[in-house]
N, C-alpha and C positions, 0 to 999 in steps of 0.2 A: 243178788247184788244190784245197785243203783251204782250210774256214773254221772257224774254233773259236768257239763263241759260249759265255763264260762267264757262268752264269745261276743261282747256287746259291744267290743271297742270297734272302732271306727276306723283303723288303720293307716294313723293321718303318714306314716313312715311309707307306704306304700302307694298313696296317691301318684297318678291318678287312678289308676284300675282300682282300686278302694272307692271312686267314688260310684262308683256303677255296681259295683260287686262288692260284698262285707270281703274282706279277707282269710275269715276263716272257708268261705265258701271259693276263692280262686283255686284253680287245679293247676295241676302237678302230674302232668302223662296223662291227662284224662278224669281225673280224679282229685275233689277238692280235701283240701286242705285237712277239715274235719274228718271227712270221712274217709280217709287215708289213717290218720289218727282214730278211730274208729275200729278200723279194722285190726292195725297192728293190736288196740288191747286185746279184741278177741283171740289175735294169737295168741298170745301172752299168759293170757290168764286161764286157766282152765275153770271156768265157774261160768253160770248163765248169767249172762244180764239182762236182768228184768224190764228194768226202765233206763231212759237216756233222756234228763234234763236238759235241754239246750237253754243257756239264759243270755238272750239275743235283744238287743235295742228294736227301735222301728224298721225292719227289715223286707217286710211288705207278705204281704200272704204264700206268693212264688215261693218262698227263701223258705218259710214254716213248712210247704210242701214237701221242701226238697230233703230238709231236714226228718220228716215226720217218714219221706219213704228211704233212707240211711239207715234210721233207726229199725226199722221194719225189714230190711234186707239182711240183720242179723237175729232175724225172730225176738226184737224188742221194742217195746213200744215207747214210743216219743212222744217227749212232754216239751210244750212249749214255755217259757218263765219270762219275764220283762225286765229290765235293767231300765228305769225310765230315766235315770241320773247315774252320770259317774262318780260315783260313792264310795269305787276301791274293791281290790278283789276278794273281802271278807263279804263284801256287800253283796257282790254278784251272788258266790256261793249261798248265801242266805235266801237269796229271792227263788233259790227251788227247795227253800228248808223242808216241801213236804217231803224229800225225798231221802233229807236228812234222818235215816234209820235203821238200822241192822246193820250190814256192808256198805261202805261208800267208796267211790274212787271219785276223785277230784283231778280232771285233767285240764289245763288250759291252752285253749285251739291256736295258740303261738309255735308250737315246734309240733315237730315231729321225730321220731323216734326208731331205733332200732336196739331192742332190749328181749329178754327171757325171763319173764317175772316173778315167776316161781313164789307167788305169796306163799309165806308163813301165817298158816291160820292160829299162830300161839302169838304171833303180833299185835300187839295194839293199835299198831300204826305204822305205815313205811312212809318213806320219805326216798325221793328216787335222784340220782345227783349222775353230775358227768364232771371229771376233773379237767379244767381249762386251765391255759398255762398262765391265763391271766383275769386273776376274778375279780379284776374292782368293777365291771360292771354288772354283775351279776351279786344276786343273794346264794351266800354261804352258808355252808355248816361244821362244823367241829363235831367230831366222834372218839370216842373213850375206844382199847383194844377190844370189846365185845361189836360195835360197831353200832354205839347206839347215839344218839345226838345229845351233844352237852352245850351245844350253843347254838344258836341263828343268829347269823351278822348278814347285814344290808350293805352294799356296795363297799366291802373294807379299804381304807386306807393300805394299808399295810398287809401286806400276804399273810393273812393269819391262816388261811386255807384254801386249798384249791379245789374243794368239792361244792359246785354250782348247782345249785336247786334249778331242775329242769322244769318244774310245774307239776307234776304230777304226785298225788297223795291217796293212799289205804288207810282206811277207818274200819276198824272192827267193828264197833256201834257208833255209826253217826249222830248217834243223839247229844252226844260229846261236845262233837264240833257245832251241832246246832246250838246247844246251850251257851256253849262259848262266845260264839259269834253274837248270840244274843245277847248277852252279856256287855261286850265291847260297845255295841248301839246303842245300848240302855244307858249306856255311862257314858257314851261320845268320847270313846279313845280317837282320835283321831290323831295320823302323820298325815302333813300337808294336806289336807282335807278331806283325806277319803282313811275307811276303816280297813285296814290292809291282813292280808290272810297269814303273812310274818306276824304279824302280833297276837293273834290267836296263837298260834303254834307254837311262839313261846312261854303264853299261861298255859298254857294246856300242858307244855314241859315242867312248867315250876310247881304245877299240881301234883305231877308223878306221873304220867304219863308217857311210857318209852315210845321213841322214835327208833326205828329200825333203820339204818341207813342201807339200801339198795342203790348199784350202778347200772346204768345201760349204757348197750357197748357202743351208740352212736347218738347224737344227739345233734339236729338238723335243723337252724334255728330259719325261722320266716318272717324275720323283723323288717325286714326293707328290700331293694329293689336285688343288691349283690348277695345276696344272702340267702334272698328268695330261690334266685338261679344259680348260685351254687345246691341247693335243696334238692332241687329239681332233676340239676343234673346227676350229683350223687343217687337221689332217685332211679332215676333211669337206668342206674350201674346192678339197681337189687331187681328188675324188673326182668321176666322169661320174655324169650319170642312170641308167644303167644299176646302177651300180655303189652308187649309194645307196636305191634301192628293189627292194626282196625279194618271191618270188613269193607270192599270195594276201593283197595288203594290204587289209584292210578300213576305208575313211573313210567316217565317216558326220556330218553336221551340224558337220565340224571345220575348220577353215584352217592348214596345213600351209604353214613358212614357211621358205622354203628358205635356207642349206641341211640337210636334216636326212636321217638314216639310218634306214629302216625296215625290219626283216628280215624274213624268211620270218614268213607267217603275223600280224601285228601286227593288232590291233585297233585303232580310234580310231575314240571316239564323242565328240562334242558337247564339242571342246576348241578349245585354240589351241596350237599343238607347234612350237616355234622361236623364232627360230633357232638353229644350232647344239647340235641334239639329237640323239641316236643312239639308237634304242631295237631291242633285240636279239629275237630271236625268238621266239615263240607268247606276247609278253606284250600284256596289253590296257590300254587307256588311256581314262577316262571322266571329261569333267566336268573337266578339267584347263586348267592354264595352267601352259606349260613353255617354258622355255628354256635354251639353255647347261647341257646337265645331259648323264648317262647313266642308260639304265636298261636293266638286265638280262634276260636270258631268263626264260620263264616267270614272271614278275609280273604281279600285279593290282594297279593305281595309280587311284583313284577321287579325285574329290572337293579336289583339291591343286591350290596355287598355290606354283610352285617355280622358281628360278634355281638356277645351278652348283650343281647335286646329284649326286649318286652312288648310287645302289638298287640293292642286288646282283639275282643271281637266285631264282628263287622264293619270290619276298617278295608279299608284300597289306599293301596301306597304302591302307585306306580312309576317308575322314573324311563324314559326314554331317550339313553344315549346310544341306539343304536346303532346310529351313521352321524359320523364326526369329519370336520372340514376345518382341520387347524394350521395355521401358520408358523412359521418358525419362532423359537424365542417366546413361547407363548407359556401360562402358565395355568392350569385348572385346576383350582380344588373347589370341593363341594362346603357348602356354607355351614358352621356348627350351631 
């Protein structure tokens, strides 16, 4: 099997840590984005995967590294693919059309997931959904009682359905969707200017081609900054002991409130750090009060009292009010 993961967007919802880092590559306990999603299909699916198309914009060599040792960490070999134009996510899929052949999974590096996948190899195709209680901003689908798709509707007006297309797609023969896609470019289907992978899916339905509808039991979305860290910290809730403290943690005079990520190397002095915080490796933490937040590799974080925050890497954000001399009738707040 081949998996295609289109990842080229720019992340302009998650600026500024987007501009330094792609966002499928930001971490989550340690662990980005992608390859969090990476692993969970290996859970999932019981089949080898052979190749992992990553189709990435100008991301710089680093980022292809990083990529290239992911794929390699599940004995699969990584292929790099270019997205030089935002042309829409039929388009993306396309720019790894070699990989377009035999099994394909189509997953895009925007959520992440917790599901049991159990492919049906008499499938055509699956199509993987999370019912929300509110889908006008999401793409829909409609399912007959076999549970197969009789429709795709794009942001509905009107609750026609509350099964939200997560992003993730089973091709029995990719050559399918390659045809199709090819197809759409050759004729310049285009909505608002790009060739979108809803409109493939539904010729490919008008041809006869059944959709199997499949759900996952969580579905984790990483569009923006509140979103990102609820993610994160739901995260944190599936993660063992093992797996959220990192080797050489230093606490000292602090209460650590579980559950919370601690990487390689982390300092903590004379704080309170929880719950649901992740803090990434060789940064130190002094004199704080944290929770629900992230904080990046190598930072120095002194002196804060902070909820759902975000601190990149190699930042110092020190504040010292530790000896105050104030008058009566006086008033201090901190400046927003």
């Amino acid at each position: 099997m081949n998996v295609i993961i289109p990842m080229a967007g720019i992340g302009k919802r998650m600026r500024p840590h987007s501009l330094s880092v792609p966002k499928p590559l930001m971490k989550i306990a340690g662990k980005s984005i992608v390859q969090r999603l990476i692993e969970e299909l290996v859970k999932s699916i019981d089949v080898k995967i052979n190749n992992i198309g990553f189709v990435i914009g100008d991301f710089g060599k680093d980022v292809e590294k990083d990529l290239i040792s992911i794929a390699k960490n599940i004995n699969s070999a990584g292929r790099i693919y270019y997205q030089k134009e935002a042309l829409g996510t039929a388009h993306a899929v396309y720019c790894a059309n070699e990989l377009l052949k035999d099994e394909v999974i189509v997953a895009f590096a925007d959520t992440l997931f917790k599901a049991d996948f159990s492919i049906n190899k008499e499938s055509e195709a699956i199509i993987w959904i999370y019912e929300v209680k509110d889908p006008h901003n999401y793409g829909v689908v409609k399912g007959n009682e076999q549970n197969i798709v009789t429709d795709f509707i794009e942001k509905p007006k009107e609750k026609i359905s509350n099964k939200a297309i997560v992003g993730i797609y089973y091709f029995r023969n990719g050559e399918l969707l390659k045809n199709e896609i090819k197809s759409i470019i050759r004729d310049k289907v285009l909505i608002g200017g790009e060739y979108q992978i809803t409109t493939v899916l539904e010729n490919m339905k008008n041809k006869g081609l059944e959709f199997n509808i499949n759900a996952v039991d969580e579905w984790l979305d990483c569009g923006n900054k509140d979103s990102f860290l609820s993610t994160s910290s739901r995260m944190l809730d599936f993660l063992s002991k093992d797996e959220l403290l990192g080797k050489n943690v230093v606490i000292r005079n602090s209460k650590i409130i579980d559950p919370c990520y601690l990487g390689e190397n982390v300092r903590i002095s004379n704080s309170i750090i929880g719950p649901h915080v992740s803090i990434d490796q060789n940064t130190e933490i002094a004199k704080c009060i944290i929770s629900d937040s992230i904080i990046y590799n190598n930072s120095v974080v002194k002196g804060i009292v902070t909820s759902k925050s975000i601190i990149g890497s190699n930042v110092e954000y020190i504040r010292n009010d530790e000896e105050l001399n104030i008058g009566d009738f006086c008033n201090y707040k901190p400046v927003k």
